[in-house]
C-alpha positions in Angstrom: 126.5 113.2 89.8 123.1 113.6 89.2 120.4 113.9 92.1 116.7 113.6 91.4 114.4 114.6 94.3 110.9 112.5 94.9 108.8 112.4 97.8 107.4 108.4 97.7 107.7 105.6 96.4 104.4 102.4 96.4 103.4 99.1 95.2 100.8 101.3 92.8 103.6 103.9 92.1 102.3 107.1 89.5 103.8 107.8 86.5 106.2 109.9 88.4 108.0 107.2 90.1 107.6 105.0 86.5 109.2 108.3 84.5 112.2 108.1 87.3 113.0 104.3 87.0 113.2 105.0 82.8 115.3 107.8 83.5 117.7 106.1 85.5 118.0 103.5 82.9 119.0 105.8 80.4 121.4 107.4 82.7 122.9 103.8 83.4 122.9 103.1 79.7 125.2 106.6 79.4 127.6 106.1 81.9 126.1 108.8 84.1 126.2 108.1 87.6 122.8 109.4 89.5 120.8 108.5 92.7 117.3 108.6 93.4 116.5 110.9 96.6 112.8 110.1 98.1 111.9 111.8 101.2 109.2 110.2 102.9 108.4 107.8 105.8 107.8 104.3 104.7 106.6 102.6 108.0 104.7 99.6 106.3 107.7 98.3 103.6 110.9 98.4 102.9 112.0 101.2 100.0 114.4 98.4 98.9 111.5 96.2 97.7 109.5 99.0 96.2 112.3 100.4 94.2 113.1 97.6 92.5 109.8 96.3 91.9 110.0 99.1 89.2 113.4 99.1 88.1 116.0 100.8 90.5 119.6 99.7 91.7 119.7 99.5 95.5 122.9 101.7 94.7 120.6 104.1 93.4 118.5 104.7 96.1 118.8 107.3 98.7 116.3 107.9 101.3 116.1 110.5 103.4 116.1 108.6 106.9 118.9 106.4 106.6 120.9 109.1 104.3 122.5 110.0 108.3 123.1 106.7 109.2 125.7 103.4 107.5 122.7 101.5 106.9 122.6 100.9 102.8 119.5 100.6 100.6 119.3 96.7 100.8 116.7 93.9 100.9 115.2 92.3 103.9 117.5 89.8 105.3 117.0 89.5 108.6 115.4 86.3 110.0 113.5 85.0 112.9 116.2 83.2 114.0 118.2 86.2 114.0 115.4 88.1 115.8 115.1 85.2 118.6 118.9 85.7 119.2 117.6 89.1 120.7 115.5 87.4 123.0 118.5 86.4 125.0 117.8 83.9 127.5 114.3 84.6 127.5 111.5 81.8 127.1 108.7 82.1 124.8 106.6 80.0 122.1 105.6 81.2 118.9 102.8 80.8 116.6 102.4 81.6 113.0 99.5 82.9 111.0 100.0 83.4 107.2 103.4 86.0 107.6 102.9 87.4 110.9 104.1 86.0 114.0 103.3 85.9 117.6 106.0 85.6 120.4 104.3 85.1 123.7 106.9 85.2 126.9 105.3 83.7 129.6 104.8 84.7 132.9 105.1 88.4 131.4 102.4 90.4 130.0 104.1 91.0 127.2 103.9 89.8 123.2 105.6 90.4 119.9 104.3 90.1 116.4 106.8 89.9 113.8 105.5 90.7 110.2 107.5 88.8 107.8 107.9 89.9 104.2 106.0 86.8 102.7 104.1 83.7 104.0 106.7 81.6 102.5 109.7 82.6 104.0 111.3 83.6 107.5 112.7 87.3 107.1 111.4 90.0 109.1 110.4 93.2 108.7 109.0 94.6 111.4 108.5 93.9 115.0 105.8 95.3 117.5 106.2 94.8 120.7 102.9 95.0 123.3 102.9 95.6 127.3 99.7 95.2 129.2 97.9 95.2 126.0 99.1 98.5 124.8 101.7 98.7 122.0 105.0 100.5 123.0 107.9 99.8 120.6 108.2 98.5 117.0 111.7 97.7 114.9 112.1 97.7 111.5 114.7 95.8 109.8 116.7 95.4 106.4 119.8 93.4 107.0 120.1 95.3 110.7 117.7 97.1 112.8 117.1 100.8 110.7 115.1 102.1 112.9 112.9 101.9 116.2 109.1 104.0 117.1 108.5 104.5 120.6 105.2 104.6 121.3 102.6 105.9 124.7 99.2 105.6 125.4 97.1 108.6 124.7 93.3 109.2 125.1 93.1 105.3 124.3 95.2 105.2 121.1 99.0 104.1 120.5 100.8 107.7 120.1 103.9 107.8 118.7 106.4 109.9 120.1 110.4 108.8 119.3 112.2 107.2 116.6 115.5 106.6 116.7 117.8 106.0 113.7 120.8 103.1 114.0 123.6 102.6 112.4 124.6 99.1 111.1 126.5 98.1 115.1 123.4 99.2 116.6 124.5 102.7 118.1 122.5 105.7 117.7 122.8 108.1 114.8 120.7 110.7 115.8 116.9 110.5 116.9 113.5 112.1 116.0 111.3 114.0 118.4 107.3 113.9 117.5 104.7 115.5 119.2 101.2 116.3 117.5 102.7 116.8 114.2 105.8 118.8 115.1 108.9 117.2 114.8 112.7 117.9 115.7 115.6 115.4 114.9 118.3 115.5 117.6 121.7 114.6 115.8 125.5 114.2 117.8 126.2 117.9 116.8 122.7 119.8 116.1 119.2 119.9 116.5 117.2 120.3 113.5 113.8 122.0 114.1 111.4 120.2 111.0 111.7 117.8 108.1 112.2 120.7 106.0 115.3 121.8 107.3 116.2 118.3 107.4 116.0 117.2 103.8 118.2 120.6 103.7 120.6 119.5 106.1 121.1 116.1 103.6 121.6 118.4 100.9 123.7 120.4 102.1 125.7 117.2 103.6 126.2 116.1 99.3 128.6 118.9 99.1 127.4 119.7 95.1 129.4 121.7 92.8 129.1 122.8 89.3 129.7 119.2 88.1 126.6 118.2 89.7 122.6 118.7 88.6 119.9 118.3 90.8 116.8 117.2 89.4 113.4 117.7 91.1 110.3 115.9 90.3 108.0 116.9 92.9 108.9 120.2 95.1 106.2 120.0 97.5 108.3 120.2 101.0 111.0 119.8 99.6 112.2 122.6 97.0 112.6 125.2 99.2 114.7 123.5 101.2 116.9 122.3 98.0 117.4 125.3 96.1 118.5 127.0 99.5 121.6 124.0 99.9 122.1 123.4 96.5 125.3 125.5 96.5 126.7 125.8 92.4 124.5 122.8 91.5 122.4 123.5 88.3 118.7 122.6 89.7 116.1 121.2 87.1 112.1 120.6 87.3 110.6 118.2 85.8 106.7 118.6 84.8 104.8 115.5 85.3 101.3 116.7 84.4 98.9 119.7 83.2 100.8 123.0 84.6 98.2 125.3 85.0 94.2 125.4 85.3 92.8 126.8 82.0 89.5 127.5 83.6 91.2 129.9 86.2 93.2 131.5 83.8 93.0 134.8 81.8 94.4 137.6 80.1 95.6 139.1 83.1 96.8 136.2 85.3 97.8 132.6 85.6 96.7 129.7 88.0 99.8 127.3 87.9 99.4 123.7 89.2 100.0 124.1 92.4 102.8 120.9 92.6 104.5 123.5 90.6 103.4 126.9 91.5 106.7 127.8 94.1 108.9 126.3 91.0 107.7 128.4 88.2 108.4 131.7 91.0 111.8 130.8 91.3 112.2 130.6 87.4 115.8 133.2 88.3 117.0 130.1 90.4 116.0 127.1 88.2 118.7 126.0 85.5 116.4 124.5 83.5 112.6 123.0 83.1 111.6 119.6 81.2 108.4 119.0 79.8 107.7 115.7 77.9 106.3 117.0 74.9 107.1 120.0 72.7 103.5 121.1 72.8 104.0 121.1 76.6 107.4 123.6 76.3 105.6 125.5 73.5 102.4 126.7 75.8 105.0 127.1 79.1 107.4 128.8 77.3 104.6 131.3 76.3 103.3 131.5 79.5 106.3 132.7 81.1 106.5 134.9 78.5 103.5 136.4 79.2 102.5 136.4 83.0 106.0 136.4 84.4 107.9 138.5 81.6 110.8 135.9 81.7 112.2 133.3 79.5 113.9 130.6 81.6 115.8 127.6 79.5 112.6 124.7 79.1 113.8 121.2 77.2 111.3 118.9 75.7 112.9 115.2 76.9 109.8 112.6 77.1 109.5 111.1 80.5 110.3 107.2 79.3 111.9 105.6 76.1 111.6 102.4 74.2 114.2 100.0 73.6 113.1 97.8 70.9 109.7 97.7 69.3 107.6 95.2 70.2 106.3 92.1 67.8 103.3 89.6 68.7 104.7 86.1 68.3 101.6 84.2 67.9 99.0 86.8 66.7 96.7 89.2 68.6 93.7 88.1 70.6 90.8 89.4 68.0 88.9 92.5 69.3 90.9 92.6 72.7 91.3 96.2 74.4 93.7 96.3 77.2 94.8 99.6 79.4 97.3 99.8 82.6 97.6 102.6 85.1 97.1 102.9 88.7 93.7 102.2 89.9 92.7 105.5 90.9 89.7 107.6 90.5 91.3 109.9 87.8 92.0 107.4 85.9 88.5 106.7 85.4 88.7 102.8 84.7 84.9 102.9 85.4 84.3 104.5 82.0 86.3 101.8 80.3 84.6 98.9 81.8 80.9 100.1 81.2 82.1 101.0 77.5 83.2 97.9 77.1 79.7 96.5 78.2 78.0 98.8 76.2 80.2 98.0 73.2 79.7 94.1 73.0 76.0 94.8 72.0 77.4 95.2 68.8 80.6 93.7 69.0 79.9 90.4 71.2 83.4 89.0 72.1 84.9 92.6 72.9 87.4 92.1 76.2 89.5 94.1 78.4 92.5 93.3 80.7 92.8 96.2 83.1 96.6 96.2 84.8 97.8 97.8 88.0 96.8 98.1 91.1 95.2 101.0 93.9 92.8 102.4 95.7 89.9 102.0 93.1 90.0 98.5 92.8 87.6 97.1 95.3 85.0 100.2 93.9 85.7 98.3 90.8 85.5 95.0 91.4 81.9 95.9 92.6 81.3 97.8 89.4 81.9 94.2 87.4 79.9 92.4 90.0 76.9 94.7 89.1 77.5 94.5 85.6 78.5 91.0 85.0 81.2 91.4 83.0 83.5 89.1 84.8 83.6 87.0 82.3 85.0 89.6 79.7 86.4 92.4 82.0 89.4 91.5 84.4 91.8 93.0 86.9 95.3 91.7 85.7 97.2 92.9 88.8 100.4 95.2 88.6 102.6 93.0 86.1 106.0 93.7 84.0 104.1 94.4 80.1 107.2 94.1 78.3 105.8 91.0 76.4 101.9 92.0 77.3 100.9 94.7 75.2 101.4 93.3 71.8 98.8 90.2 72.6 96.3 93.0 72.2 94.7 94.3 69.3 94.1 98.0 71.2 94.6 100.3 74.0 91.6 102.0 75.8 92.5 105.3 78.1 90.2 106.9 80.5 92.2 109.8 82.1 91.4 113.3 81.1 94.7 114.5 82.3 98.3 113.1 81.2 101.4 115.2 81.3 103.1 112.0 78.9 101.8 108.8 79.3 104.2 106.4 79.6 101.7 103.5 79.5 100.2 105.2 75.8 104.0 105.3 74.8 104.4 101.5 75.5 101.3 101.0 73.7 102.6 102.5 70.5 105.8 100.6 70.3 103.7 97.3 70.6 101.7 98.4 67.6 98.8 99.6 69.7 96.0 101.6 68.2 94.7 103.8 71.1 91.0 105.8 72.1 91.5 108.3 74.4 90.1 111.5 75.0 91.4 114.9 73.3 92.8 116.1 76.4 96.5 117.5 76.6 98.9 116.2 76.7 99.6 112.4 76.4 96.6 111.4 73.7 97.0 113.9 72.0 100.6 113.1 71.3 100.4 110.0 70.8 97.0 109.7 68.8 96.8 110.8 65.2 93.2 111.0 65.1 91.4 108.0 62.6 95.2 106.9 61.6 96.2 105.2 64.8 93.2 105.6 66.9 90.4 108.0 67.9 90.8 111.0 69.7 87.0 111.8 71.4 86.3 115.5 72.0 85.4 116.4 75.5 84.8 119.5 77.6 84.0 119.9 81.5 80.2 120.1 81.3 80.1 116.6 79.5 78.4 114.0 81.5 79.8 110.5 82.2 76.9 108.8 80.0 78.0 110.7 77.2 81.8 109.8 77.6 81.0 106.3 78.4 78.9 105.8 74.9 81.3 108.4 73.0 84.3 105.7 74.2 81.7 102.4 73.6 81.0 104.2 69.9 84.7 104.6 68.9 85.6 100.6 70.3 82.7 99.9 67.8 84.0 102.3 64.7 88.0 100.4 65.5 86.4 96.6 65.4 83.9 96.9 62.6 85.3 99.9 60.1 89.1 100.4 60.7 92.2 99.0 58.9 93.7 97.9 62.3 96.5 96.6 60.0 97.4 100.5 58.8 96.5 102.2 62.0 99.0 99.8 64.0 101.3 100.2 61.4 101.0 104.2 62.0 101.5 103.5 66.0 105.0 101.6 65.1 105.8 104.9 63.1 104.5 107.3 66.3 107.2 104.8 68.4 110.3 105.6 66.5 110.8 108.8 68.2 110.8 107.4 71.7 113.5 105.0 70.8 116.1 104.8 73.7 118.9 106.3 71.7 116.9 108.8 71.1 116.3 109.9 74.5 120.0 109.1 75.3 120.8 111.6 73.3 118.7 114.4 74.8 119.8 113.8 78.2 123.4 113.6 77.1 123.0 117.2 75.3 121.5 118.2 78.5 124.1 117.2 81.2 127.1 118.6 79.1 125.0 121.8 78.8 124.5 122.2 82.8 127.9 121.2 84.1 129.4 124.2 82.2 131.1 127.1 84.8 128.7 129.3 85.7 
């Protein structure tokens, strides 16, 4: 089996959660069996939904709260009829507004509001329940009740202070203490003393052997607690970005990102590291070399794969850009939009699509507004690109930091030329510099002007002066390397290596 370690899990998931959902279809496609491990609190949705809005099996997915209990990963099923049969013989009226409810039980002072998973349908979610105006329980729900908060008043605010954790015929299967941040989790048979020690207790609880690997992709929490219950498991990290802060670094010493700083120290305990590009395991490897004195087993196996290169049917819009990441400041989608403005003074009918969602996008809808480029500039929305990307004629990227760039991969196997920034690692792996794009030099002290007309410049040079023929022609070559069978046959090497005797 094969165990891969996350923290969360969105609607605007990163690149981290995108690289685990290709992973596990690679692993599906090779007959290896592997589940997804996330360890945080999800209070607002259910993991089920989130999971497979990107791609997992509900067999797949293990999370950390209801690891202890029966309850499986599953959709929300449960209705409001099924939550009125709780009410017992109770009288109460309801009224609906959008998908939230309100149960009123008269002659009480107390209410419900049920939050239901859409407007259209009946299934609930979550309940919260409110006495004398001050909330005191909620319920979340799958098929069955998962879970219940117990909640107090304190200095004029809801505090939470209990959850407890059911099984699928409603017992207790153990509960969780909270008090101003500190936390303790009561089970039948011990009492676990943080969530630490209790992502180690579910480790532990796996029983892994040799035959197993455990694969981390964010430590932060967590590793500590994994590598100390990982028994004869062969442990692997995965690097998702930039591993070390150039500016901080010199002859002498090394600052490591720290996502990955307590990983690197425990090189003598890791089995192996993955990077997604060879120029990734090339600079690691010689930093390991150098500032630890060690020489630890790293394996280049990109992050995502391609199954088929992807054809337009009916032609490519003319002089269309699009680009598709989570909406968040680093991604910089504000560059892209005002070089887009600045780039139809010379190319008038210049667009962009900009796909995905987070916590940018109401900063950048008011961006547009001041610009007026609504009618050319548009948030898509998060949406499935399978059958998006090769509409477009390019791909425009903003972020100054990408370990990979799973997005920049999907452009290439849809033909995409790409302008980026000549930042490590993604562009530059996936740009060849005036043969399938632009790569635009950039250093720390450079302004935003200057990157916004150095980005508007190059949109310019692609429309008016380039073979966009030849350089999508080159980004079709780039793609053959990230064909599925490809990676299939990395992860495969891998795996037999690992599961030998130690």
């Amino acid at each position: 089996m094969v165990y891969n370690f996350n923290l969360g899990i969105g609607w605007a998931s990163s690149g981290v959660e995108y690289a685990q959902a290709y992973r596990a279809k690679v692993l599906r496609r090779i007959g290896q069996e592997a589940r997804f491990i996330f360890t945080d609190m999800f209070p607002r949705d259910n993991i089920q939904h989130m999971a497979e809005n990107i791609g997992f099996l509900d067999s797949e997915v293990i999370w950390l709260y209801t690891f202890f209990t029966d309850c499986k990963t599953s959709p929300v099923t449960f209705t409001q009829k099924q939550l009125e049969q709780t009410f017992g013989s109770k009288k109460f009226t309801s009224t609906k507004d959008g998908a939230t409810v309100k149960y009123t039980f008269p002659g009480t002072n107390i209410y419900y509001m049920a939050y239901l998973v859409n407007e259209k349908e009946n299934r609930v979610h979550r309940v919260e329940m409110v006495s004398n105006g001050c909330l005191v329980r909620k319920d979340y729900y799958t098929y069955c009740r998962i879970y219940s908060e117990y909640y107090a008043p304190l200095d004029n605010k809801a505090h939470l202070y209990q959850r407890r954790f059911f099984h699928e015929n409603g017992t207790v299967a153990y509960e969780e203490i909270t008090d101003d941040g500190i936390v303790t989790y009561q089970f039948p048979d011990r009492l676990i003393c943080s969530k630490e020690e209790l992502v180690g207790y579910l480790v532990s609880r796996l029983k892994l052997t040799h035959r197993d690997a455990v694969i981390i992709d964010r430590t932060t929490g967590i590793g500590q607690a994994i590598l100390q219950n990982a028994a004869r498991a062969r442990v692997g990290i995965v690097i998702h970005a930039d591993h070390f802060s150039e500016g901080s670094t010199d002859e002498e010493h090394i600052l490591w990102n720290n996502y990955y700083e307590y990983a690197f120290s425990q090189h003598k305990h890791i089995s192996f590291y993955i990077t997604s590009t060879d120029t990734q395991k090339q600079l690691l490897q010689k930093q390991f070399q150098k500032y630890a004195g060690a020489s630890p087993e790293i394996v280049t196996i990109p992050v995502g794969s391609i199954d088929e290169q992807k054809h337009p049917k009916e032609g490519r819009k003319k002089h269309s850009l699009i680009t598709a990441s989570r909406l968040a400041d680093e991604k910089h989608i504000d560059w892209l939009i005002e070089a887009v403005v600045k780039a139809r003074e010379q190319v008038p009918d210049v667009t962009l699509d900009i796909y995905g969602k987070g916590a940018e996008e109401a900063r950048l809808k008011e961006r547009m507004e001041a610009l007026g480029c609504g009618g050319y500039v548009r948030l898509c929305g998060q949406q499935n690109l399978d059958e998006v990307y090769q509409g477009y004629e390019a791909y425009l990227a903003g972020s100054t930091s990408e370990g990979f760039g799973l997005t920049l991969m999907e452009a290439v196997g849809s033909g995409l030329p790409i302008i980026g920034f000549d930042v490590r690692y993604g562009n530059q792996n996936f740009i060849d510099d005036g043969k399938n794009g632009y790569l635009i030099p950039v250093h720390d002290k450079m302004e935003k002007k200057e990157r916004v007309q150095r980005l508007a410049e190059c949109i310019v040079r692609l429309f008016t002066e380039a073979d966009l023929e030849a350089f999508q022609r080159h980004a079709y070559e780039k793609a053959k390397m990230y064909m599925t069978e490809e990676i299939e046959g990395k992860w495969k090497t891998l795996l037999k290596r690992v599961r030998r005797p130690l």
